[in-house]
C-alpha positions in Angstrom: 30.0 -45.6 -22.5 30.6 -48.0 -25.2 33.7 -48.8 -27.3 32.7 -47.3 -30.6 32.9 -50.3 -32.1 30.3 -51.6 -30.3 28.1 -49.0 -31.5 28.9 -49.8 -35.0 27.2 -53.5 -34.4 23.4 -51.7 -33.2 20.5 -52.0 -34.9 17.5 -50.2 -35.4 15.7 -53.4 -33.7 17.8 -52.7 -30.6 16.3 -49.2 -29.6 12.9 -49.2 -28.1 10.6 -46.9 -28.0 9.3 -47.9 -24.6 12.6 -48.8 -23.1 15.2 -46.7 -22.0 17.6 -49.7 -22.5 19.5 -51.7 -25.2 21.6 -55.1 -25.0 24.8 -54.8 -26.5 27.4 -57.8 -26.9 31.1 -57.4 -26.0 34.0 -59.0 -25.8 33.7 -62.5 -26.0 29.9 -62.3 -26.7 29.2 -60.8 -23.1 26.2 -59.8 -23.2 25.4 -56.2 -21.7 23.1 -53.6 -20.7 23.0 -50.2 -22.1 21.3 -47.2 -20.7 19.5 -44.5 -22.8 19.1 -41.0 -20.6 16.0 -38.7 -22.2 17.7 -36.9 -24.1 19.7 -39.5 -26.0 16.9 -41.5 -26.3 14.9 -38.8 -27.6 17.7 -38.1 -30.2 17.8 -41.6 -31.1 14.3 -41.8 -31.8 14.3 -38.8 -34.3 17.3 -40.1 -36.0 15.7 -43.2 -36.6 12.6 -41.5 -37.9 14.8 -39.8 -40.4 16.8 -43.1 -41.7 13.7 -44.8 -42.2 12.8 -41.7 -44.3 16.5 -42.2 -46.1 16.4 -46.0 -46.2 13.0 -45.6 -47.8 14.1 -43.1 -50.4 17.6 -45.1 -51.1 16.4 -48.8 -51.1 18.6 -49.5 -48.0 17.5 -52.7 -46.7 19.9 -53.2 -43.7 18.9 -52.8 -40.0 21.8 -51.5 -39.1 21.4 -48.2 -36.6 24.3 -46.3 -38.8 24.2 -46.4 -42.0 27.0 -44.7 -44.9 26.4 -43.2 -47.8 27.2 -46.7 -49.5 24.2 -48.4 -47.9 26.2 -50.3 -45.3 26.7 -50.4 -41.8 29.2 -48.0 -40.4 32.4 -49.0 -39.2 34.9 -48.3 -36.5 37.0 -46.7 -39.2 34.1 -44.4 -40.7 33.7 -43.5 -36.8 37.5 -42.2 -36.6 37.5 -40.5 -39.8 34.4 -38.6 -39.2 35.9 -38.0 -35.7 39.5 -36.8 -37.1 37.3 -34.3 -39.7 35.5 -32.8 -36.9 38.6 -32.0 -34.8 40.2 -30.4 -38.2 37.1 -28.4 -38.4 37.5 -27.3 -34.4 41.3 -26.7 -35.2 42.0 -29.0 -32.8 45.2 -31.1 -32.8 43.5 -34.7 -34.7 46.8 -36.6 -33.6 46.8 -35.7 -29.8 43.0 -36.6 -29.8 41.2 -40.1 -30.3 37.7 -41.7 -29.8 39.2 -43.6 -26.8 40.5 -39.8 -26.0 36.7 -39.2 -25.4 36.1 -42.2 -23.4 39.1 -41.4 -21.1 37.5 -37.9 -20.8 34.2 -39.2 -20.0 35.3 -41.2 -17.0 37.6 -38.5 -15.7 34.5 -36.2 -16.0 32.8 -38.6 -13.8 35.2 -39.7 -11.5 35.9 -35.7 -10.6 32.0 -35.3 -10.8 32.1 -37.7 -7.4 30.7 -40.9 -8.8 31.7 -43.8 -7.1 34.7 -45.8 -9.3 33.0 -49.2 -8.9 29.9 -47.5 -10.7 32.7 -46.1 -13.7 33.8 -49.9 -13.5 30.3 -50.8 -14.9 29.3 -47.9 -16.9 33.4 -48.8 -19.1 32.5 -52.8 -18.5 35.8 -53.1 -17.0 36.0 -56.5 -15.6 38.6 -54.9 -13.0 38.5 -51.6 -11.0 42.1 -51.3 -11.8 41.3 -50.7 -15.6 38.8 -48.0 -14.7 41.3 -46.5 -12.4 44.0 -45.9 -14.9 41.1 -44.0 -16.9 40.2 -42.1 -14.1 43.8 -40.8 -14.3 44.3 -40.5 -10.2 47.8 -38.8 -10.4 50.0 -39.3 -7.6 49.6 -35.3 -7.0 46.0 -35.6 -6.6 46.4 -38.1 -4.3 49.0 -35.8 -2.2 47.0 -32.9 -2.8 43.8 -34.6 -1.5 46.2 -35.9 1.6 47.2 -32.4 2.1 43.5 -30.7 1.9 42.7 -33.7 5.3 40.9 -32.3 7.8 43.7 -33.9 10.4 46.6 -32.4 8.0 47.3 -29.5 9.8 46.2 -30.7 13.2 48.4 -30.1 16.1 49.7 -32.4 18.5 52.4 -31.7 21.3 53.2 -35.4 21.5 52.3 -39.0 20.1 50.6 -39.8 23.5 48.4 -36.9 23.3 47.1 -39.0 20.2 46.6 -41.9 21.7 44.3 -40.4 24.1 42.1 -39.0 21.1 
């Protein structure tokens, strides 16, 4: 899960068609890994097939992945544009709702889904698990409510002795 902006650097060149993975450079030129499941890279692969077609037809002589209307590489701000018509076509609320929204959302999705939060640290490229866990959003009333669902929650002891000898 990518920043967009990182996806606004890819190039055709980048995608394989007998990989399933891509390197992709972040902050501070670190370089990274980036994993393709089927269907993405499936998708990808048709896309490209059709921007060569467009290329071809338009003269476009870039390798960037994304391309505009213009000829040029896409950018962040294309991204958020394109992003803030889609909501207005869902009718949902563009202002509430960002591409960082989605990648909040995605690591939520995953974090409820049970995947471990050091494996969200990597998937993000957080350098720190405490990054990922503030886009995990553990609420202090999931954390009670977890502590309350314990199995030794509602256990019964007549006194702290009777512990002890546990």
């Amino acid at each position: 899960m990518f920043f967009y902006f990182y996806v606004c650097k890819l190039n055709v060149s980048d995608i394989k068609e007998n990989s399933d993975t891509f390197i992709i450079y972040g902050k501070g030129r670190k370089e990274r890994t980036g994993y393709l499941n089927t269907q993405t890279k499936e998708t990808l692969l048709c896309y490209i097939q059709e921007r060569e077609k467009y290329a071809l037809q338009k003269n476009i002589m870039t390798d960037a992945l994304f391309i505009t209307e213009r000829k040029c590489r896409i950018t962040p701000r294309t991204i958020q544009r394109d992003l803030k018509s889609l909501y207005k076509k869902a009718k949902i609320d563009e202002n509430q709702y960002s591409v960082h929204t989605l990648r909040h959302t995605c690591a939520t999705i995953l974090y409820k889904s049970g995947y471990d939060i050091k494996l969200i640290q990597e998937i993000l490229g957080h350098s720190s698990v405490n990054t990922t866990k503030i886009y995990t959003h553990l609420y202090d009333k999931e954390v009670e409510k977890t502590m309350q669902e314990h199995p030794l929650a509602h256990f019964k002891m007549k006194n702290a002795m009777e512990f002890c000898a546990l």
